[in-house]
PAZA-856900 format. One record per atom (N, C-alpha, C, O): z, x, y; residue number from 0. Coordinates in steps of 0.02 Angstrom, whole numbers, plus 50000, padded with zeros to 5 digits. Example, Ala and Ser with C-alpha at 12.3 -4.5 7.8 and 13.67 -1.06 7.14 Angstrom:
@c3: 50390 | c1: 50660 | c2: 49716 | pos: 0
@c3: 50390 | c1: 50615 | c2: 49775 | pos: 0
@c3: 50390 | c1: 50660 | c2: 49835 | pos: 0
@c3: 50423 | c1: 50712 | c2: 49834 | pos: 0
@c3: 50354 | c1: 50642 | c2: 49888 | pos: 1
@c3: 50357 | c1: 50684 | c2: 49947 | pos: 1
@c3: 50394 | c1: 50645 | c2: 50002 | pos: 1
@c3: 50402 | c1: 50670 | c2: 50057 | pos: 1
//
This chain:
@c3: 65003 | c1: 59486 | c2: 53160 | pos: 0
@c3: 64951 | c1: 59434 | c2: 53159 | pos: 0
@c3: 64881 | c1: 59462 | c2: 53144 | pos: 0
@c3: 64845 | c1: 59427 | c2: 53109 | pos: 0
@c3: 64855 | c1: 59526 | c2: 53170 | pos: 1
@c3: 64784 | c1: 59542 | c2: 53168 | pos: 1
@c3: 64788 | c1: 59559 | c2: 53076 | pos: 1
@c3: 64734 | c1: 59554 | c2: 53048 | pos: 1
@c3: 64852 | c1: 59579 | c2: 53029 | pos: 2
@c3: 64827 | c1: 59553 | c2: 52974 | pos: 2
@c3: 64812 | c1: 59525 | c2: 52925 | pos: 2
@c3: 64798 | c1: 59542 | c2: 52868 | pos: 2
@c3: 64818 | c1: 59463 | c2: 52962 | pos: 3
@c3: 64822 | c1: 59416 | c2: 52934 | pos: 3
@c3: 64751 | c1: 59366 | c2: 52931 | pos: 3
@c3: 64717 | c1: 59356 | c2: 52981 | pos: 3
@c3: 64740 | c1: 59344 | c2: 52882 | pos: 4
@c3: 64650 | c1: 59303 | c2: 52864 | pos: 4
@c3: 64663 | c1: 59255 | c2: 52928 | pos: 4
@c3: 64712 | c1: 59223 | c2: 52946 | pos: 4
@c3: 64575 | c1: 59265 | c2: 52963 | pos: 5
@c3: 64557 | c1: 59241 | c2: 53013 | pos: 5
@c3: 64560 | c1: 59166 | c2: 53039 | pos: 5
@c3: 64556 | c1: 59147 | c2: 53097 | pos: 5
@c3: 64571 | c1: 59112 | c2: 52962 | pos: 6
@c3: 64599 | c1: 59038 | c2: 52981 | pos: 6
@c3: 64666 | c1: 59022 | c2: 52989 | pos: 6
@c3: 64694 | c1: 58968 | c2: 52996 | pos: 6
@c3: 64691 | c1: 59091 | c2: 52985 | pos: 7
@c3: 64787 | c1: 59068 | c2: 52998 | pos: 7
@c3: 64795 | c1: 59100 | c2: 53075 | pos: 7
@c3: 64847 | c1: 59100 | c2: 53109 | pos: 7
@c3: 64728 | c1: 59129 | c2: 53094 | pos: 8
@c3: 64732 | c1: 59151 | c2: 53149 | pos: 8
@c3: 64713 | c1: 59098 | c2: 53222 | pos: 8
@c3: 64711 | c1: 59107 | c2: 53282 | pos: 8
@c3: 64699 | c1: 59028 | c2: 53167 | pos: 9
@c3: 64680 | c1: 58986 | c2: 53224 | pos: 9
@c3: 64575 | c1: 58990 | c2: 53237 | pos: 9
@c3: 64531 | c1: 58952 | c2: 53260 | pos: 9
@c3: 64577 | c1: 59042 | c2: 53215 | pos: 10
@c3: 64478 | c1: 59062 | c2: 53213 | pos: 10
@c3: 64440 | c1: 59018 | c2: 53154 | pos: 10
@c3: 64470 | c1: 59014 | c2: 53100 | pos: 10
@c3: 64375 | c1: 58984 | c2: 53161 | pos: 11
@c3: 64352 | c1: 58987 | c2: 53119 | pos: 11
@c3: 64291 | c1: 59020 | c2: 53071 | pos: 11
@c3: 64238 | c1: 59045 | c2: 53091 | pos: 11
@c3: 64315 | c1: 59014 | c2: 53003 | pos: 12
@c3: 64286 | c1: 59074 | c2: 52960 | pos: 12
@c3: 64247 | c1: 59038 | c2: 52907 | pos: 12
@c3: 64271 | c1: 58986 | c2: 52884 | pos: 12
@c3: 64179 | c1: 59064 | c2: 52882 | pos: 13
@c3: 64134 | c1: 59049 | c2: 52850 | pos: 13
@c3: 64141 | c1: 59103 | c2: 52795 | pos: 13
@c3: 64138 | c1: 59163 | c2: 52804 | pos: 13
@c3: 64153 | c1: 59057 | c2: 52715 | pos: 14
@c3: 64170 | c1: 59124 | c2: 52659 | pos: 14
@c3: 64097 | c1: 59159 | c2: 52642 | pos: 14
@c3: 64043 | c1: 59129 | c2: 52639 | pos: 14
@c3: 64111 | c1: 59242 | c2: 52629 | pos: 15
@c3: 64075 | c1: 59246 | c2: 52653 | pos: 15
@c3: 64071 | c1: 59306 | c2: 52580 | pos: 15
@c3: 64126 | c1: 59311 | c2: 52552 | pos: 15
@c3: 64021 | c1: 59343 | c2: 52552 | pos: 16
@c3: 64028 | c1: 59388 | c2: 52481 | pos: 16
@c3: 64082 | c1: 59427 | c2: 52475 | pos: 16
@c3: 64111 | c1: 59440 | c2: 52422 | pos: 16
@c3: 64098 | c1: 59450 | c2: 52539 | pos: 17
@c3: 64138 | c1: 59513 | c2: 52543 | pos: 17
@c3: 64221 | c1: 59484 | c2: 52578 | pos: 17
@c3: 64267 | c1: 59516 | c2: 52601 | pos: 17
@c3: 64214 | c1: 59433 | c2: 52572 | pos: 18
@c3: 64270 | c1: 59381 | c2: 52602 | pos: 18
@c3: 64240 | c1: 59343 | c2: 52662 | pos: 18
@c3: 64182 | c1: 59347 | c2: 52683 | pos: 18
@c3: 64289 | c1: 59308 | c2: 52685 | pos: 19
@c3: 64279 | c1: 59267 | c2: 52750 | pos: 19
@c3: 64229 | c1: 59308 | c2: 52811 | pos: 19
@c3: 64230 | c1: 59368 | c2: 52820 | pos: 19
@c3: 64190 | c1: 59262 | c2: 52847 | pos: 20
@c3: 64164 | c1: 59301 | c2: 52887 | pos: 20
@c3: 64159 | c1: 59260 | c2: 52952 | pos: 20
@c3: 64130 | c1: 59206 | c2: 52954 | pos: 20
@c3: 64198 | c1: 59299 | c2: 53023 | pos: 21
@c3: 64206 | c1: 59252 | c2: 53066 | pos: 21
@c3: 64114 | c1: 59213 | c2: 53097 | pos: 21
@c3: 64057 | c1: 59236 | c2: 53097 | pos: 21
@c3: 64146 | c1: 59145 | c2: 53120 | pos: 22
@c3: 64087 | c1: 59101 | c2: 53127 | pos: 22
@c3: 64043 | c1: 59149 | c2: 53185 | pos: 22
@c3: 63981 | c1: 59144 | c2: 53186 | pos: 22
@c3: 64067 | c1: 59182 | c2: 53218 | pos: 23
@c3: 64027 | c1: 59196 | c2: 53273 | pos: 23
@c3: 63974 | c1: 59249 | c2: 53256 | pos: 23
@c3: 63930 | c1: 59269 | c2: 53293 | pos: 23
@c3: 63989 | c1: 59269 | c2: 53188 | pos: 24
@c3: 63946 | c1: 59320 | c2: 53139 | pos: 24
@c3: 63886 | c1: 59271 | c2: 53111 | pos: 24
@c3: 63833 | c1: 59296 | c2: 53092 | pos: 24
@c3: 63894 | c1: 59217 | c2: 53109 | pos: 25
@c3: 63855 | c1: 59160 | c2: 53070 | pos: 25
@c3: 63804 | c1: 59119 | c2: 53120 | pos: 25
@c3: 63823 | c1: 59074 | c2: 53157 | pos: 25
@c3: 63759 | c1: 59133 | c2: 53117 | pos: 26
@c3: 63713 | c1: 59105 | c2: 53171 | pos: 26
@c3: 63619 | c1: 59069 | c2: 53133 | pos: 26
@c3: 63566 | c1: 59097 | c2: 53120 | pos: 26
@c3: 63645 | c1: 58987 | c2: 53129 | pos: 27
@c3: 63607 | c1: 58974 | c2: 53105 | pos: 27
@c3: 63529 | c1: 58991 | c2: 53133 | pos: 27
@c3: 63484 | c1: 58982 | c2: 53092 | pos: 27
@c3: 63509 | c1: 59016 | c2: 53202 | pos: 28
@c3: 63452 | c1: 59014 | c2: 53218 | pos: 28
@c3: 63425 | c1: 59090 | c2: 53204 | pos: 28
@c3: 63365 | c1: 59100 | c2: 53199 | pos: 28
@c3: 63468 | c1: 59138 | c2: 53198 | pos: 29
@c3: 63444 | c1: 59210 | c2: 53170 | pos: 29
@c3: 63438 | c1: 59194 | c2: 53109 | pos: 29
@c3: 63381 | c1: 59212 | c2: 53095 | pos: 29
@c3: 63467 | c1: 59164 | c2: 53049 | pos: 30
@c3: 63466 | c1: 59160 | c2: 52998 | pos: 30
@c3: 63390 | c1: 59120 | c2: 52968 | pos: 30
@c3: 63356 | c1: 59136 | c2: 52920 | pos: 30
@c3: 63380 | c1: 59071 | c2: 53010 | pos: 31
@c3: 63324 | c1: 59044 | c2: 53014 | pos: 31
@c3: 63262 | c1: 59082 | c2: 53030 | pos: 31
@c3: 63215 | c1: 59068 | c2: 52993 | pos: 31
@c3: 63249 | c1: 59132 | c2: 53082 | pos: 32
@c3: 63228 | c1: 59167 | c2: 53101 | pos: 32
@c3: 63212 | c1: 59203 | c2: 53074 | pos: 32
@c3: 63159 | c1: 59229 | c2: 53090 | pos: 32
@c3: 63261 | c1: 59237 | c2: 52995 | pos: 33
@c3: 63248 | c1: 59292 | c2: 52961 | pos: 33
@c3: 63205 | c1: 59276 | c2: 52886 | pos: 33
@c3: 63174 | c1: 59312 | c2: 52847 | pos: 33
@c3: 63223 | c1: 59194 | c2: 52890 | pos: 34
@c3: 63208 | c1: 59184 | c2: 52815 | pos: 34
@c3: 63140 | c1: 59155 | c2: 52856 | pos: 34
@c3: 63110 | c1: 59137 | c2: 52805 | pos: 34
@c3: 63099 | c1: 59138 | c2: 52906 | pos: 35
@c3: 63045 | c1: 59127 | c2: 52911 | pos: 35
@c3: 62988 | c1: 59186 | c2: 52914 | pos: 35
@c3: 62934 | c1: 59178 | c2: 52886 | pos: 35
@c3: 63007 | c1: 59250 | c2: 52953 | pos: 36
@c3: 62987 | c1: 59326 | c2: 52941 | pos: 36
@c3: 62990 | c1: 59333 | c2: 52847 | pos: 36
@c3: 62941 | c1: 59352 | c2: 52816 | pos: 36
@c3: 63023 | c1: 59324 | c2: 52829 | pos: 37
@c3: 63011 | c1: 59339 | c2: 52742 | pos: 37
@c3: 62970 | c1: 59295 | c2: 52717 | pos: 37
@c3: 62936 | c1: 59312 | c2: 52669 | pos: 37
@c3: 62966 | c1: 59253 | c2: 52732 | pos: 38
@c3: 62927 | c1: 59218 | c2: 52707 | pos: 38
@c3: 62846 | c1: 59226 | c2: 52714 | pos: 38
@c3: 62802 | c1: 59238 | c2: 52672 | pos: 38
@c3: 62846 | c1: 59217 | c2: 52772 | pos: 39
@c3: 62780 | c1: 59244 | c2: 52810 | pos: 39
@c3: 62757 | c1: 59306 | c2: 52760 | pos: 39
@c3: 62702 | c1: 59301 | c2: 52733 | pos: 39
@c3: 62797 | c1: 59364 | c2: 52747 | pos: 40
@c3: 62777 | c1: 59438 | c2: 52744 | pos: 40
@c3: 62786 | c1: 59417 | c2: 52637 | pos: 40
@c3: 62782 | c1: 59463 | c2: 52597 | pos: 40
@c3: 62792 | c1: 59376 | c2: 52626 | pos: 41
@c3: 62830 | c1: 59370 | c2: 52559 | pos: 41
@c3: 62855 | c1: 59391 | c2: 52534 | pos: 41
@c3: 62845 | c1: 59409 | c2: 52476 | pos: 41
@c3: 62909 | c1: 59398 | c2: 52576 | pos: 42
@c3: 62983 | c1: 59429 | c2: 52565 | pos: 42
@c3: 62966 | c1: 59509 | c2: 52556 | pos: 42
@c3: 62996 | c1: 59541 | c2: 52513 | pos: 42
@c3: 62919 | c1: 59540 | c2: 52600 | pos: 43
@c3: 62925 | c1: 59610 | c2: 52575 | pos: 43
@c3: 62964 | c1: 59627 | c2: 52648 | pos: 43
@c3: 62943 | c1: 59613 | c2: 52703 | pos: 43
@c3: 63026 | c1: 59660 | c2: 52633 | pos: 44
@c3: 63080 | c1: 59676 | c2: 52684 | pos: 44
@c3: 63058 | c1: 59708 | c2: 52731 | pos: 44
@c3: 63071 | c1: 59687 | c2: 52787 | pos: 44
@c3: 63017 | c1: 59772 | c2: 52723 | pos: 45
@c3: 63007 | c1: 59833 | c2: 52771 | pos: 45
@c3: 62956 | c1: 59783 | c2: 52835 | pos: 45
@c3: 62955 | c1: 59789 | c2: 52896 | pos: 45
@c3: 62916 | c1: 59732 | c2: 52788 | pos: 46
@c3: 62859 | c1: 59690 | c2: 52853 | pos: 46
@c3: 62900 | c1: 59650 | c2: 52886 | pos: 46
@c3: 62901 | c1: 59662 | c2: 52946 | pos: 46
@c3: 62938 | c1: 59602 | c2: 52867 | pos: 47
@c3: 62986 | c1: 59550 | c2: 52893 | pos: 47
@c3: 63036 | c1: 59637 | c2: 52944 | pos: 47
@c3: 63013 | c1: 59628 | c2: 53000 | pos: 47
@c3: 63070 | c1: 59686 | c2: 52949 | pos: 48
@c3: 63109 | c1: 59698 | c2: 52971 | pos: 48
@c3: 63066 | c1: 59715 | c2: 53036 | pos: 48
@c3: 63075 | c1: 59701 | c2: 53096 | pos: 48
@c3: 63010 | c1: 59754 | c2: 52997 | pos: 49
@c3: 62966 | c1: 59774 | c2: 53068 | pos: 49
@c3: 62950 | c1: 59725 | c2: 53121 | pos: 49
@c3: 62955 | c1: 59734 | c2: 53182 | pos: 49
@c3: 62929 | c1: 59672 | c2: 53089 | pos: 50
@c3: 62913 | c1: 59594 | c2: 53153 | pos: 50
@c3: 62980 | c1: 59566 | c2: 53163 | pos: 50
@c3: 62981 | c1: 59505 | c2: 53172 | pos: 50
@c3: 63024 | c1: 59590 | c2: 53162 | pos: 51
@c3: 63096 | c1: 59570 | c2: 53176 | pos: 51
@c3: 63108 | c1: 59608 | c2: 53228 | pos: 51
@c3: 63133 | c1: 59587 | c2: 53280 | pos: 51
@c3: 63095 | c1: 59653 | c2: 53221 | pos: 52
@c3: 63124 | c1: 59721 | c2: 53274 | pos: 52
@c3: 63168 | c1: 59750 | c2: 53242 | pos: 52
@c3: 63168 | c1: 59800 | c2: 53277 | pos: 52
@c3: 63215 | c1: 59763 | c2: 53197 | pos: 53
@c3: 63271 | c1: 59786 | c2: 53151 | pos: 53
@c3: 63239 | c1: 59831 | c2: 53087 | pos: 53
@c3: 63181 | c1: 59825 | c2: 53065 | pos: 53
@c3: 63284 | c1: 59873 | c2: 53065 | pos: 54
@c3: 63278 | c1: 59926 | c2: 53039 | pos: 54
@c3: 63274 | c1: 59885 | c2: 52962 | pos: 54
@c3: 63286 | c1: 59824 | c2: 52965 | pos: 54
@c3: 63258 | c1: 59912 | c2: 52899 | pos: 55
@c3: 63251 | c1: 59882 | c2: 52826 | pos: 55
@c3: 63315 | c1: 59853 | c2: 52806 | pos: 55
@c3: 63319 | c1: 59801 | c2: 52774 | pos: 55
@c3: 63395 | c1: 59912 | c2: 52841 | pos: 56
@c3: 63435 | c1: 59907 | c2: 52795 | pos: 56
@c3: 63485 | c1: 59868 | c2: 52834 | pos: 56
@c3: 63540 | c1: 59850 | c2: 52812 | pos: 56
@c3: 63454 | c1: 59852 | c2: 52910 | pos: 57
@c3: 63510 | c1: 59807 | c2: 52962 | pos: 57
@c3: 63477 | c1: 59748 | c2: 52918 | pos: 57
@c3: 63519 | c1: 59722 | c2: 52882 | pos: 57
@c3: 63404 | c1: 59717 | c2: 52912 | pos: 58
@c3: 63392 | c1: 59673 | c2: 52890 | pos: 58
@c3: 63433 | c1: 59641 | c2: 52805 | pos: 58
@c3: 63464 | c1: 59589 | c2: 52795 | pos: 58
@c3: 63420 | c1: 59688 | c2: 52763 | pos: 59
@c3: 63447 | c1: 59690 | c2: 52705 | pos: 59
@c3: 63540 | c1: 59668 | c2: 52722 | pos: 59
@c3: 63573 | c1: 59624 | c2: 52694 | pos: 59
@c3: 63557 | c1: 59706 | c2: 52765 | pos: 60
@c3: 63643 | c1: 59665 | c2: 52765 | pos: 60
@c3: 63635 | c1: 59607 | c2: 52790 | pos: 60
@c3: 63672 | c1: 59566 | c2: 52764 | pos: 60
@c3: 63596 | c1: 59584 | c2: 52837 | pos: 61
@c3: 63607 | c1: 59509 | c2: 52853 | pos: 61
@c3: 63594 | c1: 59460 | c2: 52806 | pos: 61
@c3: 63621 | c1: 59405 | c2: 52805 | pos: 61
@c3: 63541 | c1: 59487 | c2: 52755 | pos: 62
@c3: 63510 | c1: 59439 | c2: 52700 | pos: 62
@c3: 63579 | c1: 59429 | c2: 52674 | pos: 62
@c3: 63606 | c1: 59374 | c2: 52675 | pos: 62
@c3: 63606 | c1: 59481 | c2: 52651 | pos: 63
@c3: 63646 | c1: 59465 | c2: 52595 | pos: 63
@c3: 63724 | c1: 59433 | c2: 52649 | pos: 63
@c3: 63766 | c1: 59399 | c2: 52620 | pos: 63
@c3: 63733 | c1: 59450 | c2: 52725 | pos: 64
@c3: 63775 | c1: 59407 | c2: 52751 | pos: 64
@c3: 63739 | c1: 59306 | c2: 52763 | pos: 64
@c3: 63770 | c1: 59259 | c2: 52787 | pos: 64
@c3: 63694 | c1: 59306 | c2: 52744 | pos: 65
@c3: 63670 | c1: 59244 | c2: 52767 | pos: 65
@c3: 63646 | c1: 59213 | c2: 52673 | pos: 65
@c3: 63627 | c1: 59155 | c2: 52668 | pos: 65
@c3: 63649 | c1: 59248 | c2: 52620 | pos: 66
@c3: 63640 | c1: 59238 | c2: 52567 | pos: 66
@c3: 63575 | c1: 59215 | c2: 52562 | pos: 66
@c3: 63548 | c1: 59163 | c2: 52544 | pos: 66
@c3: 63555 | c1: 59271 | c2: 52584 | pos: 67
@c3: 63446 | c1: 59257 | c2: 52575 | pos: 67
@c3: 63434 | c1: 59284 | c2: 52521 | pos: 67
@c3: 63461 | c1: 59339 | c2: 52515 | pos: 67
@c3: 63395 | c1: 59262 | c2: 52467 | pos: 68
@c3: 63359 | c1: 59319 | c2: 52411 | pos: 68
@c3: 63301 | c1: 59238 | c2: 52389 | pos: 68
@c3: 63293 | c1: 59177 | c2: 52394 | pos: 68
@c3: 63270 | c1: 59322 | c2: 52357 | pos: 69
@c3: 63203 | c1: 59283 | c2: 52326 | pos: 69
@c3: 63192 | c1: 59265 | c2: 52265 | pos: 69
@c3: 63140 | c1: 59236 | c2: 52250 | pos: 69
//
């Protein structure tokens, strides 16, 4: 069962670049959170990561798990 894709597992999964990505990875209020810091900083990553508290390149994977670009 563990390999088997996470909606035959009964879980639900949000598709995701790199395949499915379980929902509990998907959190609309961080996601919100991140695209308002970019915005603010206009979209320059290193300012948005710093007023985030998160490093350039933790930020940079969430963009691209939450499908943020500019």
């Amino acid at each position: 069962p563990k390999h088997l894709p996470l909606f035959l597992r009964g879980g639900i999964c949000v598709p995701g670049p790199g395949g499915e990505i379980p929902s509990a990875e998907v959190s609309p209020l961080e996601r919100e959170r991140i695209l308002e810091a970019l915005k603010k900083h206009n979209w320059r990553r290193n300012a948005a990561a710093r007023e985030l508290g998160m490093d350039r390149t933790t930020l940079w994977r969430k963009m691209k798990r939450y499908r943020l670009q500019h």
